[in-house]
Each structure stands twice: as C-alpha cells, then as structure tokens.
C-alpha positions in Angstrom: 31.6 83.2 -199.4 33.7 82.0 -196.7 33.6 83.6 -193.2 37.6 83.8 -193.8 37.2 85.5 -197.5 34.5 87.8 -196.1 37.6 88.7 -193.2 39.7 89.6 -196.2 37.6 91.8 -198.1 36.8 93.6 -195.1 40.4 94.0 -194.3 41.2 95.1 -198.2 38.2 97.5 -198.5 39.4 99.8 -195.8 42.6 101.2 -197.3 39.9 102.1 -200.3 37.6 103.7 -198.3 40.6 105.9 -196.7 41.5 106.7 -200.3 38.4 107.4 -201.3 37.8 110.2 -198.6 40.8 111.7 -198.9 40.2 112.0 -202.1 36.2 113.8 -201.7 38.2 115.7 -199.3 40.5 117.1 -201.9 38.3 117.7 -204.8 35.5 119.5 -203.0 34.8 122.7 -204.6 34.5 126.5 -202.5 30.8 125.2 -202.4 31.0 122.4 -201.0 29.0 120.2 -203.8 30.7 117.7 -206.0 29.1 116.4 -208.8 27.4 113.0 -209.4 30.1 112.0 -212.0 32.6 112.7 -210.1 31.1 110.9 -206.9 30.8 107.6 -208.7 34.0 107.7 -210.0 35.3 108.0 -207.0 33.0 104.7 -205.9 34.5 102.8 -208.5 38.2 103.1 -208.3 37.5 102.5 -204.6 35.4 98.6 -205.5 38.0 98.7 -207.9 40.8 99.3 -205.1 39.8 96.9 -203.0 39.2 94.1 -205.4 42.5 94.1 -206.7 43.9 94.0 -203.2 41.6 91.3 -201.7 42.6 89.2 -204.6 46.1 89.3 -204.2 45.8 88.3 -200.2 43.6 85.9 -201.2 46.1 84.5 -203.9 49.9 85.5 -202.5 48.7 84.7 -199.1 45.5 82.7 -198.5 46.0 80.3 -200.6 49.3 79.2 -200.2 48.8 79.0 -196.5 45.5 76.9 -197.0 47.7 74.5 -198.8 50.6 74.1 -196.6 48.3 73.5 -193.7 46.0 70.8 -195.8 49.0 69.4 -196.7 50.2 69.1 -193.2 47.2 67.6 -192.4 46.7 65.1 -194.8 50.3 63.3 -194.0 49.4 63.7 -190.1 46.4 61.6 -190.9 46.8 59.6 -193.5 45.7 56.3 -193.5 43.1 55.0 -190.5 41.4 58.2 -190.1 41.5 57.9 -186.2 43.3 59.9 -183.9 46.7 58.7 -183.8 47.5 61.4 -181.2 45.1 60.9 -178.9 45.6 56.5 -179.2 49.0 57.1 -178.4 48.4 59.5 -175.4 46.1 57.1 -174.3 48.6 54.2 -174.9 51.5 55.8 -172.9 48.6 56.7 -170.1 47.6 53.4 -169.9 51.5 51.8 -170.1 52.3 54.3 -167.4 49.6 53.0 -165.1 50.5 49.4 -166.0 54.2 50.3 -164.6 53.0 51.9 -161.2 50.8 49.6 -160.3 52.9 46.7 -161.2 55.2 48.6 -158.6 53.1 48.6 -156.0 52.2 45.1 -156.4 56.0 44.4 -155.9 56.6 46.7 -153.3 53.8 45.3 -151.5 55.2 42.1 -151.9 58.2 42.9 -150.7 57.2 44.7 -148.0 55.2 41.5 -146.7 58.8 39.3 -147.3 60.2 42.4 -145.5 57.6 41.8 -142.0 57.3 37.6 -142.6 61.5 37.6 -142.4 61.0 40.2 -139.4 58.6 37.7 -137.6 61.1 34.7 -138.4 64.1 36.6 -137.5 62.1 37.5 -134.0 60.9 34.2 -132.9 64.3 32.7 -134.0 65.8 35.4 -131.4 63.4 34.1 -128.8 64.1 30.8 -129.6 67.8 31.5 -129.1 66.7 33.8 -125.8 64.7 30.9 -124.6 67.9 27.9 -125.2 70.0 30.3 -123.1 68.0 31.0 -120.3 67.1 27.1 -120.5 71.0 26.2 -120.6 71.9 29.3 -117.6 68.5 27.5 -115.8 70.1 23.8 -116.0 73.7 25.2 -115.3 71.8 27.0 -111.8 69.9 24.1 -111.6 73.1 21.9 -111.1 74.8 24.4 -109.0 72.1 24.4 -106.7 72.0 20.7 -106.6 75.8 20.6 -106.2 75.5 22.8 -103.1 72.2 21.2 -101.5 74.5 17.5 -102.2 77.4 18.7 -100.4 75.5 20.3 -97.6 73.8 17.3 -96.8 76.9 15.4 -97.3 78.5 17.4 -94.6 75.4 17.1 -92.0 75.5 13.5 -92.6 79.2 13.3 -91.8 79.0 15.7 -88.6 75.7 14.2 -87.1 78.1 10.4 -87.7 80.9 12.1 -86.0 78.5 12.8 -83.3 76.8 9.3 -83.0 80.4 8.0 -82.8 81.3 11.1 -80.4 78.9 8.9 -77.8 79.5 6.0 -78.5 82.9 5.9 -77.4 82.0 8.3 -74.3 79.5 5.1 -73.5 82.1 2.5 -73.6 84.2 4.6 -71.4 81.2 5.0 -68.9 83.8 4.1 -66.2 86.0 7.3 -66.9 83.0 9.1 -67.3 82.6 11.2 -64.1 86.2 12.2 -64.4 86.1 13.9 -67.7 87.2 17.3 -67.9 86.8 17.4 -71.5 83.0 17.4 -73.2 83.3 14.8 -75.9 82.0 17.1 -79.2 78.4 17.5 -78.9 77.9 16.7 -75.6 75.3 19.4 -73.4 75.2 17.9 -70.1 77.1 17.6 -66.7 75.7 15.3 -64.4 76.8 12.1 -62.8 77.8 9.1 -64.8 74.5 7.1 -64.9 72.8 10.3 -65.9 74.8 11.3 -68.2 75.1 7.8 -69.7 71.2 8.3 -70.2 71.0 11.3 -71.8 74.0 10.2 -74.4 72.0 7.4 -75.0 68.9 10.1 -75.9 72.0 11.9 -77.5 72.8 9.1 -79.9 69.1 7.8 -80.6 68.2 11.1 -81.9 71.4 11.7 -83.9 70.6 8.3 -85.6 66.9 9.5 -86.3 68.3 13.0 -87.8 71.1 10.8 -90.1 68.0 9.1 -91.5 66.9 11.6 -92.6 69.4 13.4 -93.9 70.1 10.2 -96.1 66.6 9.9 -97.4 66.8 13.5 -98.5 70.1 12.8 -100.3 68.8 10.4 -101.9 66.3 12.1 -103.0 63.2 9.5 -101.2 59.7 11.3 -101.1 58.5 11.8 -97.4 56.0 9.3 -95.8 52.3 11.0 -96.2 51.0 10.2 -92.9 49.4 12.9 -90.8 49.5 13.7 -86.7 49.4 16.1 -84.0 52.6 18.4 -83.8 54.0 20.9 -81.7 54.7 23.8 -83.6 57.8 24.7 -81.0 59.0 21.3 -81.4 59.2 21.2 -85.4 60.9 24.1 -85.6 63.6 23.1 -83.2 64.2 19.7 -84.7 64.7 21.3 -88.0 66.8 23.8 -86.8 68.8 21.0 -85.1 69.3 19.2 -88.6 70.9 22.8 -89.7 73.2 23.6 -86.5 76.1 22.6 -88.3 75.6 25.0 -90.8 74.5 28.2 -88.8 76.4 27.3 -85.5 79.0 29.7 -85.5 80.0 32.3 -82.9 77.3 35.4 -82.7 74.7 33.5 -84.9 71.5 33.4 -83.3 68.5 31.5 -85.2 65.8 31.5 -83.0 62.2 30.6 -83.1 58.8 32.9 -83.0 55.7 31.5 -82.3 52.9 33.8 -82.6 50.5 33.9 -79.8 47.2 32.9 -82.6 49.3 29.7 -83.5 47.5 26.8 -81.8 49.8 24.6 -79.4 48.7 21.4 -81.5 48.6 20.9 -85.0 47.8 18.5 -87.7 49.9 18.3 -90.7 51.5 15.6 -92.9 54.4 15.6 -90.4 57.0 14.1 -92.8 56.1 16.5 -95.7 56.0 19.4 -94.0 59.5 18.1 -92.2 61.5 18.0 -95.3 59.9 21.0 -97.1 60.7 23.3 -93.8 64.7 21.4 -93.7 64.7 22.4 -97.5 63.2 26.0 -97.0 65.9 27.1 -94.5 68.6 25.2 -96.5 68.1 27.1 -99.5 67.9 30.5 -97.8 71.0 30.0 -95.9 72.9 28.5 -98.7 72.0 31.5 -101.1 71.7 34.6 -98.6 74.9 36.3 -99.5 75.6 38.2 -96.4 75.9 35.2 -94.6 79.3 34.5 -95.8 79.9 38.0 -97.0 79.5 39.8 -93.7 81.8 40.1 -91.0 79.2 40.1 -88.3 76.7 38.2 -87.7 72.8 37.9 -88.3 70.5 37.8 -85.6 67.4 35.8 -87.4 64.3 34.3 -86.3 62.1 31.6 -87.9 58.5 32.8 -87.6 55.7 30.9 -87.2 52.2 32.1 -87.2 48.5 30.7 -88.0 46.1 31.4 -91.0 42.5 32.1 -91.3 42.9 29.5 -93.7 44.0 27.2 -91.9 47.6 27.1 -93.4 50.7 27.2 -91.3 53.0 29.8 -92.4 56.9 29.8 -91.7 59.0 33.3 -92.5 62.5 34.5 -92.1 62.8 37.4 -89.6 65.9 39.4 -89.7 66.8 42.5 -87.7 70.5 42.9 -88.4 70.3 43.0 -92.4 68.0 44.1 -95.2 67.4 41.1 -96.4 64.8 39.2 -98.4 64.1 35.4 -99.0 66.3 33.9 -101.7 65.2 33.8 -105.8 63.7 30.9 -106.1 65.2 30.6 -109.9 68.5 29.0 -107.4 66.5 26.6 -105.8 67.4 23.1 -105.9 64.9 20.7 -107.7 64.3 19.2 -104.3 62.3 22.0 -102.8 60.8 23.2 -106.4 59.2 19.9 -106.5 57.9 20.0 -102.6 56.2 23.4 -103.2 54.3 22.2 -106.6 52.4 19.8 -104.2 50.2 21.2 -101.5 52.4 23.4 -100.0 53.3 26.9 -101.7 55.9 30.1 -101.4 54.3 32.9 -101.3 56.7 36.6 -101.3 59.4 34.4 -99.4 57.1 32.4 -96.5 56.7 28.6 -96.6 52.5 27.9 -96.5 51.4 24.1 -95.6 48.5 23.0 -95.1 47.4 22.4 -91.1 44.8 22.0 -88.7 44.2 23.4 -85.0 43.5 20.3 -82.6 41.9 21.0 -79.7 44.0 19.5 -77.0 44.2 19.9 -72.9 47.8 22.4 -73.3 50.6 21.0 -71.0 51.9 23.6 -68.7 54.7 21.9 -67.2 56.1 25.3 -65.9 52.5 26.3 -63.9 53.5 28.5 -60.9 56.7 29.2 -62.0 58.4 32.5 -61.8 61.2 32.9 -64.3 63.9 35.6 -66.1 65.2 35.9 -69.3 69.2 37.4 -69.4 70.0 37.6 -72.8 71.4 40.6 -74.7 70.0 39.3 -78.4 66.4 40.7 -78.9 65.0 38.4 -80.9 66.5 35.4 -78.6 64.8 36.9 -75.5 61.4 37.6 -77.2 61.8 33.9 -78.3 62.7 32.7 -75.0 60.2 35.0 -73.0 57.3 33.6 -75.4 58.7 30.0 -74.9 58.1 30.3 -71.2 54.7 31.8 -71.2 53.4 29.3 -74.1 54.6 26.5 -71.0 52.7 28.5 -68.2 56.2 30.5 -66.6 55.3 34.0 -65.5 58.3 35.6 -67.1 59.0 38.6 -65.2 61.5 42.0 -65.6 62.6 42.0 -61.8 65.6 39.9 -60.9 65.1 41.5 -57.2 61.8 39.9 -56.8 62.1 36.8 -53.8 59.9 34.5 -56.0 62.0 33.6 -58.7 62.3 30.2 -59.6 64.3 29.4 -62.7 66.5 32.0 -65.4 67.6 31.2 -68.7 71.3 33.0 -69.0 72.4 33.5 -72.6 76.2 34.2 -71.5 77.1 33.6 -68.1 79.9 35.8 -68.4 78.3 38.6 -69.8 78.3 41.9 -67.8 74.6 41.6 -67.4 74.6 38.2 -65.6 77.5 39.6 -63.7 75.4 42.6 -62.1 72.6 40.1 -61.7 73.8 37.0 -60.3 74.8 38.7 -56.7 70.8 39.3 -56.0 70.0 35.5 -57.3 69.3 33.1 -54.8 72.4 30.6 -54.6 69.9 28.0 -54.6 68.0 29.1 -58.2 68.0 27.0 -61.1 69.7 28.6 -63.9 69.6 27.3 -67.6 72.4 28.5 -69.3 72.1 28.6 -73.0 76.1 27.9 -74.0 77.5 27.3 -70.7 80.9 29.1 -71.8 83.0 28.3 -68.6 81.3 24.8 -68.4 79.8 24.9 -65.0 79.3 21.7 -63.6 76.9 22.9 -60.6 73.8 20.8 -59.9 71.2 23.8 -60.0 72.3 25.0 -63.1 71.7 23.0 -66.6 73.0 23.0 -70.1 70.3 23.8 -72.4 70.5 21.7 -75.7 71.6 24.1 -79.2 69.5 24.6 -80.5 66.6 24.8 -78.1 64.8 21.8 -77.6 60.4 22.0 -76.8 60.3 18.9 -75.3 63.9 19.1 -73.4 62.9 22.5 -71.8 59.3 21.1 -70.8 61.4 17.5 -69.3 63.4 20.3 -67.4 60.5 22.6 -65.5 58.6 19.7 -64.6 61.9 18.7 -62.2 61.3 22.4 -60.9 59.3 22.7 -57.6 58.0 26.2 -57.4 58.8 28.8 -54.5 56.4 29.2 -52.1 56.8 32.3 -49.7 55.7 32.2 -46.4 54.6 35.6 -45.1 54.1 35.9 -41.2 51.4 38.0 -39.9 53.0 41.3 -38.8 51.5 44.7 -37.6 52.3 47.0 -40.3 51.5 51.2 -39.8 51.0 52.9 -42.8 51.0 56.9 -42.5 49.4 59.4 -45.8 47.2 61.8 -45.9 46.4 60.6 -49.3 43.0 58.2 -49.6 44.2 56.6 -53.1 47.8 56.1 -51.2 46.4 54.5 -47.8 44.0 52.6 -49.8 46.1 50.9 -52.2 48.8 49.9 -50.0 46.5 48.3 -47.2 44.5 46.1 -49.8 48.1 45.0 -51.2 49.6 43.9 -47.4 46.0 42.5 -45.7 46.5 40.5 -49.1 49.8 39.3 -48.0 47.8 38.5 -44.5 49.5 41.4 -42.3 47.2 43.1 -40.0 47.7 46.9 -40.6 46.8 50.2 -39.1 46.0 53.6 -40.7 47.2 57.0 -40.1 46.4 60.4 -42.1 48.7 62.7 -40.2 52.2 62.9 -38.4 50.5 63.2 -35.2 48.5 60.4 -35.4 51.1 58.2 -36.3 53.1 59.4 -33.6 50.4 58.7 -31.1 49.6 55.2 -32.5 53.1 54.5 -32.1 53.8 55.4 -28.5 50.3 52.7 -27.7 51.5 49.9 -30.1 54.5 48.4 -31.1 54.4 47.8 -35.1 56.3 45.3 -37.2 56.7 47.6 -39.7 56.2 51.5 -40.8 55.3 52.8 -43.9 55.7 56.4 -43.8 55.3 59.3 -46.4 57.5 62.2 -46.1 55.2 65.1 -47.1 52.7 65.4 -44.1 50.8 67.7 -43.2 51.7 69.2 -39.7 54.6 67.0 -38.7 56.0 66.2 -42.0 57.8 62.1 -42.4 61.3 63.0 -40.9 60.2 64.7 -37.9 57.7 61.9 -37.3 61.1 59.5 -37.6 63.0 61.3 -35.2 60.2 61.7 -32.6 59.9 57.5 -33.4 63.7 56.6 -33.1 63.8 59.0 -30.1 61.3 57.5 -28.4 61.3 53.8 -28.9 64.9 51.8 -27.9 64.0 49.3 -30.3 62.1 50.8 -33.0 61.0 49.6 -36.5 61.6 49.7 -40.0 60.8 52.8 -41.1 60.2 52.8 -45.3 59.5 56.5 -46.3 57.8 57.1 -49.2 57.4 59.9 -51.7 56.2 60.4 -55.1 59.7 61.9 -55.9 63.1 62.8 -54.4 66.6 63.5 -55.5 70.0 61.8 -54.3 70.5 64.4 -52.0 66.9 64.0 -50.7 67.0 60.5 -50.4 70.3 60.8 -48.7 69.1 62.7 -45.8 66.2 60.9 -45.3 67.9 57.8 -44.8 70.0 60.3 -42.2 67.3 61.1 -40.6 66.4 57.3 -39.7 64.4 56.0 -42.2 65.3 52.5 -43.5 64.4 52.6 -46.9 63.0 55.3 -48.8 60.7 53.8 -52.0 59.1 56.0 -54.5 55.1 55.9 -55.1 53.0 53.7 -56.0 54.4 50.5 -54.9 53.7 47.4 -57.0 52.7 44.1 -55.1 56.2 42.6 -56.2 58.6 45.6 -55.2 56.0 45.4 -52.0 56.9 42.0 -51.0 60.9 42.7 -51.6 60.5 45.3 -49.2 58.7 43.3 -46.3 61.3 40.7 -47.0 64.1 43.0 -46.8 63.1 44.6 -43.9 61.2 41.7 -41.8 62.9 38.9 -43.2 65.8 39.5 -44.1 67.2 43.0 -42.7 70.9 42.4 -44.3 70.2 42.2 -47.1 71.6 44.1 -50.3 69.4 47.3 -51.4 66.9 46.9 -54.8 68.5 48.2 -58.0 66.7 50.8 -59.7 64.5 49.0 -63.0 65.3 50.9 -66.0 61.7 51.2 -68.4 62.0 52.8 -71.7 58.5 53.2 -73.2 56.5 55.7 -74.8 54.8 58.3 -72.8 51.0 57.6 -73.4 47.9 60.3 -72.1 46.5 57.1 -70.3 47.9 53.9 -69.6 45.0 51.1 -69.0 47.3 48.1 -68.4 49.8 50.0 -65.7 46.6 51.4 -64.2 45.6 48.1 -63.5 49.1 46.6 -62.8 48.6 49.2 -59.8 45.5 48.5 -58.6 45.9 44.9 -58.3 44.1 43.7 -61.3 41.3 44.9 -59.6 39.0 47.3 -62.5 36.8 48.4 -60.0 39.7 50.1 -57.7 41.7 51.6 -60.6 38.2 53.0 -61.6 37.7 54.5 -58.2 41.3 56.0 -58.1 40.8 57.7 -61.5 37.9 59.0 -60.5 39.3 60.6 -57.3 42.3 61.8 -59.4 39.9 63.3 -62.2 37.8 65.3 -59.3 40.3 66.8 -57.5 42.7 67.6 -60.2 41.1 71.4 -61.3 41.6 72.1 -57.6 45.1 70.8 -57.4 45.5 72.5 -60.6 44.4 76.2 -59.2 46.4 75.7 -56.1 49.5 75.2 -57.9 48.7 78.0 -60.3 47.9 80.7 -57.7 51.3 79.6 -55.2 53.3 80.3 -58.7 51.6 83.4 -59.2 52.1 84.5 -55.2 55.5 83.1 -55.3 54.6 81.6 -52.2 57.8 78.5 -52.7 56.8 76.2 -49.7 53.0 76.2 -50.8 54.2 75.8 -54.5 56.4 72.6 -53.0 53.5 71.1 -50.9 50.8 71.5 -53.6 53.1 70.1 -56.4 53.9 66.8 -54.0 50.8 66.5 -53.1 49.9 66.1 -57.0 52.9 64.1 -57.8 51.8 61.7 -55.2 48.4 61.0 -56.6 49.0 60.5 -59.9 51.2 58.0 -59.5 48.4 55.4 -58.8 46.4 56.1 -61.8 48.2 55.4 -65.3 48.3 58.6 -66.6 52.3 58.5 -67.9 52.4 62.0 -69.9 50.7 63.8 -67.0 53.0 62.5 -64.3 56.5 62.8 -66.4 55.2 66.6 -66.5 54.3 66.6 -62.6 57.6 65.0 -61.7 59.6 67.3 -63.3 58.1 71.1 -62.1 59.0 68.9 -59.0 62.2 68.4 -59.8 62.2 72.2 -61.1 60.9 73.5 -57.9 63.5 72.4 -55.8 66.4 73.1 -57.3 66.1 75.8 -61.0 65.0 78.9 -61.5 61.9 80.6 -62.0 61.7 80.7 -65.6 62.3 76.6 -65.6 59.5 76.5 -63.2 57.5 78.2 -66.0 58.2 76.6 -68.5 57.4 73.2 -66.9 54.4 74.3 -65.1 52.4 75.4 -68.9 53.9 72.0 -70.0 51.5 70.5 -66.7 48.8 73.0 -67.4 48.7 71.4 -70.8 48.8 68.1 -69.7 46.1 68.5 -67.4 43.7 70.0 -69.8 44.5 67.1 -72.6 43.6 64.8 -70.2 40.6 66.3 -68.6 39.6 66.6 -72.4 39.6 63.0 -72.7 38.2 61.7 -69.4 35.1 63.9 -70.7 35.2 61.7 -73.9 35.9 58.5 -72.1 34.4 58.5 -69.1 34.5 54.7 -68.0 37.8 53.3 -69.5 37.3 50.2 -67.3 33.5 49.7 -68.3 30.8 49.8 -66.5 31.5 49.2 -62.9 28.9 47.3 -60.4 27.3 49.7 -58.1 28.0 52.9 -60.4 24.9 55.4 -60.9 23.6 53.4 -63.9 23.4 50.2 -62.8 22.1 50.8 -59.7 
C-alpha cells in the first residue's frame, strides 16, 4: 500500500471509530455488558464505514489529483528528459556573467583611454607652458639686449664727447690758463702745462675705456691673459666706464674693500673686467628704484676674499631694501660670462683669483689725514682707502699734525665748522669741488675715485713734522694713575717735568722754579686747584699756563675756573693727541682758538680693552698696572662713598665721588664711569633721591665689574715681572 493510501485510510477510519463509540456508548445495558453479537456488529459497520469512505477520497479526490499533477509533469518534461529549468537558469547565469564582465572589460578600457588622453592632454599643456615661457624668455631676452645695446651706445657716445671735450681744450693750450669754464669732464686746476698733461692722461684713458666699450658692443670675447691687479683699482676703472649712468646728483657708488682682501691679485684681468662692467650694468639697468625713487641710493660695491681663493664682488645698499636683479632679465652677454669660470651665487659675482705676495706700496706712510663726508658708506670707503695706503686716518680735526682731508662738499655745514681750525697751508682733496676752487693746496679728486690717482697725489705730500721744545712742565694730583700717565705722555714729547701730590707742594715748587707749563687738578687735597691758582697768579708777575684738570665739571664749573685763572680747563684722562694740542695751544701758540668738544656715540661696554690701551699709550703693561690699582682700591672707594651718603656728610660725599671719577677715567671701564660721572653730576646740583637712585646704579656697576675682574684677571696677558713669571 502506498504511504499516501495508508494516510487516507487513517484519515477515513477515524470518523468510524467515533461512530462506533458513540454507538457502544448508547446501547450499553443498566449492567454495563453488551453482548458478543452486538460488539461485532458494531466492528463491522465501522470496517465497513471506513471502507466506503477511504474509497471515495481515494477515487473523487486522490486520483483525480494524481492525474492532473502527472499530467502536468509529463508536458513539463517531455522530450530530453534533462532539466530544462535548471539549463536555463544556468544559461541566463552564465549570459549574465558574460554581460558584466564584458562591462568591465569595456569600462576598463575606457578608463585607460580616459588616463592615456589625460597624460596627452597634460604634456600637450606643458608643451604649450613651455612655448610661452620660451617666447616671454626670447621677448626678455631681446629687451634686455635692447637695453644693454643702448646703454653701451650711450657710454660710447659720452666717453667720444669727452675725448673730443680735450682735444679741443689741447689745441687751445694758449687760452688755457684763462679759462673760467671746465671744458665737460675736466677734474683739474693747475697751470697750463699741467693741465695740458693731465688732459693728455684724460684723453688716453677715455680712448682705452671707448675700446672697450666697442668690443663689448660688439659682442668680442675678452683677451684670456692673467696679471697682478689692484683690487681698488678694478673697481674704480669699472665704476668709471658706468659714471655716466649713475652720475647724478646724491648718488654715491662707492667701493669696500674688506681688510682680508689681499692688496695684489691674479685674475684673467680682461675676463674678470667685462664680467664685473656687465654685473653692475645689469643691476643698475633692472633695479627699479633707481628710476622709480625720488631720492637717491647710497650703494657700495663690495669686495672681499675667499677661503677658496675666489674674489667675490656684492652690491651693498643702505638706503633701500633691495636685492640683486632676476637673472631671467639678464642680457645674453653676462649669461654667457658666468657659464665659464666665473659664477652668481644669491646676487655676488665669484671669479676665480689668487693672492700675490707683493712688497705693499704705502705712498701715504706718516701721513695724518681726515675724512669730512656726510654719506656713511663714502666715508667708510674713503677711511679704508687711506689706511690700505698707510694714512693714519684720524677723528680730530683739532689735532696740529694733520696733513691732508678729503672734503665730500666743501660747502657743507660740516666743512664750514671745520675749516676755521685747518691749517691754511693743509692739502685738501675735495671730492666735487662744487665752487671750483682753483687754490694750489687743494686738488680735484677724479669721479669716480681713482687707486692709482690718489696714491700719484700722497706721494707729492711731505708729512708734518712737529717740533716740540724742551719745556719745564709741573704737573699737580694726588692721584698715582693720574701723575703717572701724564709724565710718561710729556717726557715722551721730551719735556722735563716735575711732580707734585698736593696744593702745597705745588705751591712751594713754584715760588723755587719757574715752569713752562702747569698742569693742575682742581680737587686737592688741602689747598684745593683754584686756591693753588690764585696763590700762583698772585705771586708770580709773569706766571704760566695754568691747564686745570678734572674728571668732571659743569659750564658753570668750568666757567669759574677759568675766572679764577686757569687757562684751560681739560677733562681726565688726556690722550697723547688732545695732550699735544694743549702744549701747542698754550706754548706755541697761545692765541689760538679753543678745542671743540668731540662728539663719540658708542655703546657702553663693562670693559673697554682697546680705549684702555688708547690711554695708556699702547703700552699693555701700564694699562695692566692702572687696572690693577683701580680694582684694589675700588671696595674702599666704594664704602667711602656709601657711608658719606648714609651720614649725609655732602662735602665728603663730593670729595670721595671725584676722587672716583678721576680714576676711572684711565682705565676703560665705560659702564662704570658713565654711572660715576653722573652721581657726580647728581651731587652737585639734584636732590637726594636722584643721588639715590644713581648711587645703587654705581653700586651695581661696581659689583658687575668686580665680578668680572675675578673671572678675568689678566685682560692684557701675562705681564713680565708679574708673580708668575717671576
């Protein structure tokens, strides 16, 4: 039987059995026994029961069902006998894939087309980047070319005009001396046979710049041959080619020569001539504010010396923030000079060069000269100048050895309030010669500055040679640095001089000998400077110079001192070459007009090595020996001042606070006697709580530099006959 058929039966038979029972349930008797015939009967009609009803599910319901369903099936699969389903699932599975990946492949594909054209589409906009800057190159390219054609175009036409200038001046040598007019170009005023040499220099090296200038327009590499140069002297010649273009009122180019440069070099002169001409060309044909700005630059061309044994050549310039011109504007001219051995690096022309040792020509050897000039970078030009050629440039216009000064404007207030204390005699080298002097001391300087011009020029100088007479000279201080100092600087001079440490002794040397010359300091002890003056003048019909001298005083002070009789009053220390004005003032030359105060603006420093020399002479040993005294004393000094503020005790406080002032002045100590020199100032004329205020400031001062003589305590180096080298 068939699982489904035994279902059925089941399903039928149940209804029977429920019959069945009710019907037991109905026929049982009061005893609750049926009987066997009626039990079986019962079982029949039940088989009976379900029979009929299985068999009419099986045939009204089974059976059709069976059929529709075998039907259904046979038409779904009839034919192959596979499973046409599944095939087809299978075939639209596999289509399906076929499609995506056949769309990946082409979006792939395009995607690579997509990046390829990218790439193309890039380097053509390179390309097309690259043409541009190529044609805005070759348009800057011409430009720059244009303007380095007609620059050298116009040089060649001025330094013609000038050839011709003196020519003509040459052919009129007989009207010569009578000129009022300079013919254009001309620097000098002399007589007519001098003057017809140096136009004949004028024109020779005219012809030699015009030369040049044609061989650079035409574009004719340099010769290659190699000698021994001053670097001052290239830099001026090629600086000369350029004066027409940066000679204008207010425009100063000068040169800078730093002191490591050697004074001879060896370079491939003509290569290094045109690359430097080209260099400053292109900066002052592209530097903007050049022709932008009202004003004008102040500029320097500086020069130092490598390591490597390259000569380098930079633009300095103090009155703009400026920077060497892009070199994407330079003309093809200097491009191709710095691809050969020379190079720009960040703005500074580097050539190739060699130090020669060489005897250096000091054709300005014990000369004493002064710079005038207001430019800064002219002066430090000009002062360096002088010293590379052996002058001792100095600051003081008073001193009585001066033998030459370079004047950048003659009628400048500062020449003004100089020239009256210049000796009528001095040879002055004016710089423009704006009122065209025509004096035979004073000499036009060629523009711009010429080496060789300026050496020609101090070897024509003879230099000033003082004469000092032996005179008996009293010098009165109760200081020992003070007495000490000042008798080494005048027994140097060859005076005979005598010592004194107090009023009265000076007093009594005076009434046995008669003295030249007194030196006299104001705060004695005892009999103080002015009484000692007034006991003198009283005394003595003809008496002598009296210079007082103090480590401070006020324009009252000084005003009655000079009442009181005193010639001069000078302040503490006195340097050899304010020393010798005096003696000439006072010996030599009693008429004559009073020293102007020097002006020095410089940073305070704790201690000063090169002013603590200046004032000891040069002499190590001496400036040692004043430090030292200066050093033991001051905690002493220090306590007396402290204790006569504390007691209020104002003529002690005075005294004590000289007394200090005084000595410091001879050691280099700058911060510690700006602080002494003003409680001085304090104590004589403010208040208390000034007095304070500037007294902690010494305190401090004194302590900082105790501090540091404890951590240096031989600036000068060992000294012969100290404890440990004895």
């Amino acid at each position: 039987m068939k699982k489904i058929q035994k279902e059925i039966f089941l399903i039928a038979s149940l209804p029977s059995l429920v019959i069945v029972v009710f019907a037991l349930a109905s026929a049982m008797p009061e005893n609750g026994r049926l009987g066997p015939v009626l039990v079986i009967s019962f079982i029949l009609l039940s088989i009976a029961a379900t029979l009929y009803l299985g068999y009419q599910i099986q045939s009204k319901l089974i059976n059709p069902l069976e059929e529709t369903i075998s039907g259904l099936y046979q038409k779904t699969h009839a034919g192959s006998g596979t499973d046409k389903l599944r095939e087809l699932s299978l075939a639209l599975d596999t289509y399906i894939s076929h499609l995506e990946q056949d769309f990946e492949d082409k979006q792939e594909k395009l995607t690579n087309e997509s990046f390829t054209l990218q790439k193309k589409v890039a380097e053509l906009e390179q390309q097309h980047s690259a043409l541009l800057d190529s044609f805005k190159s070759l348009d800057k390219d011409v430009s720059s070319d244009a303007l380095v054609a007609t620059a050298l175009r116009e040089l060649c036409l001025t330094t013609l005009k000038n050839i011709i200038g003196f020519t003509n001046r040459i052919n009129n040598a007989g009207t010569i001396s009578g000129m009022s007019d300079p013919v254009p170009g001309s620097t000098h005023f002399h007589t007519s046979s001098t003057d017809f040499n140096r136009c004949l220099g004028e024109i020779t090296q005219a012809a030699r710049s015009l030369v040049f200038l044609i061989q650079e327009a035409g574009n004719i590499w340099p010769a290659s041959d190699k000698c021994d140069v001053d670097p001052w002297q290239i830099a001026d010649d090629t600086l000369e080619l350029l004066d027409p273009l940066i000679n204008r009122p207010g425009c100063n180019v000068s040169v800078r020569i730093s002191k490591s440069c050697p004074t001879m070099l060896n370079v491939t002169i003509g290569e290094l001539r045109c690359a430097l001409f080209h260099y400053l060309l292109h900066y002052f044909l592209h530097n903007q504010f050049l022709t932008t700005q009202e004003q004008n630059p102040d500029l320097a061309l500086e020069v130092t010396f490598s390591a490597e044994n390259r000569l380098i050549f930079a633009i300095a310039d103090e009155s703009y923030p400026s920077s060497y011109p892009s070199m994407t504007k330079a003309s093809a001219r200097l491009l191709q000079l710095t691809r050969q051995k020379m190079t720009l690096e960040n703005g500074s022309l580097c050539v190739p060069a060699k130090a020669v040792t060489a005897s250096q020509e000091l054709p300005g050897k014990n000369l004493t000269g002064i710079v005038i000039c207001e430019s800064i970078l002219q002066r430090q030009s000009l002062h360096s100048r002088l010293t590379q050629l052996g002058v001792q440039v100095v600051d003081d216009f008073k001193t009585t050895k001066l033998d030459l000064c370079i004047v950048d404007d003659e009628t400048g207030e500062a020449f003004k309030a100089v020239q009256p204390y210049l000796k009528p005699d001095l040879n002055l080298f004016l710089l423009n010669n704006k009122t065209l002097h025509q004096r035979q001391n004073w000499h036009q300087l060629r523009r711009p500055l010429d080496q060789n011009e300026l050496k020609q020029l101090l070897k024509t100088i003879e230099p000033t040679v003082q004469q000092y007479q032996n005179h008996e000279v009293l010098i009165v201080d109760d200081n020992e640095a003070n007495l000490r100092l000042l008798e080494l600087q005048l027994q140097e001079l060859g005076h005979s001089v005598t010592k004194a440490t107090d009023g009265r002794e000076a007093v009594d040397l005076c009434n046995q000998h008669q003295f030249d010359l007194i030196f006299l300091d104001i705060q004695l002890p005892g009999i103080d400077g002015i009484e000692v003056t007034r006991i003198i003048r009283e005394r003595q019909a003809i008496a002598p110079p009296i210079v007082g001298l103090t480590a401070h005083a006020t324009r009252e002070e000084r005003q009655s001192y000079l009442e009181a009789g005193m010639s001069e009053v000078v302040l503490k220390p006195i340097r050899m070459e304010k020393l010798k004005t005096v003696l000439y003032r006072q010996i030599n030359l009693p008429d004559a007009k009073p020293a102007l105060p020097a002006v020095r603006i410089q940073e305070l420093s704790l201690f000063d090595h090169s002013s603590s020399l200046s004032v000891a002479n040069k002499r190590p040993a001496l400036a040692a020996e004043f430090l030292q005294i200066l050093i033991s004393n001051l905690p002493a000094d220090r306590d007396q001042i402290n204790r006569a503020f504390r007691t209020r005790d104002s003529t002690a406080l005075k005294a004590s606070v000289h007394k200090l002032n005084g000595a410091v002045k001879y050691c280099g100590v700058p911060r510690l006697a700006n602080a002494i020199d003003k409680l001085e100032s304090i104590v004589k004329t403010s208040s208390e709580d000034h007095a304070r205020r500037a007294l902690d400031l010494l305190n401090g001062e004194i302590g900082s530099l105790l501090s540091w003589y404890g951590e240096n305590p031989e600036p000068f180096g060992k000294q012969p006959g100290s404890a440990e080298n004895t």
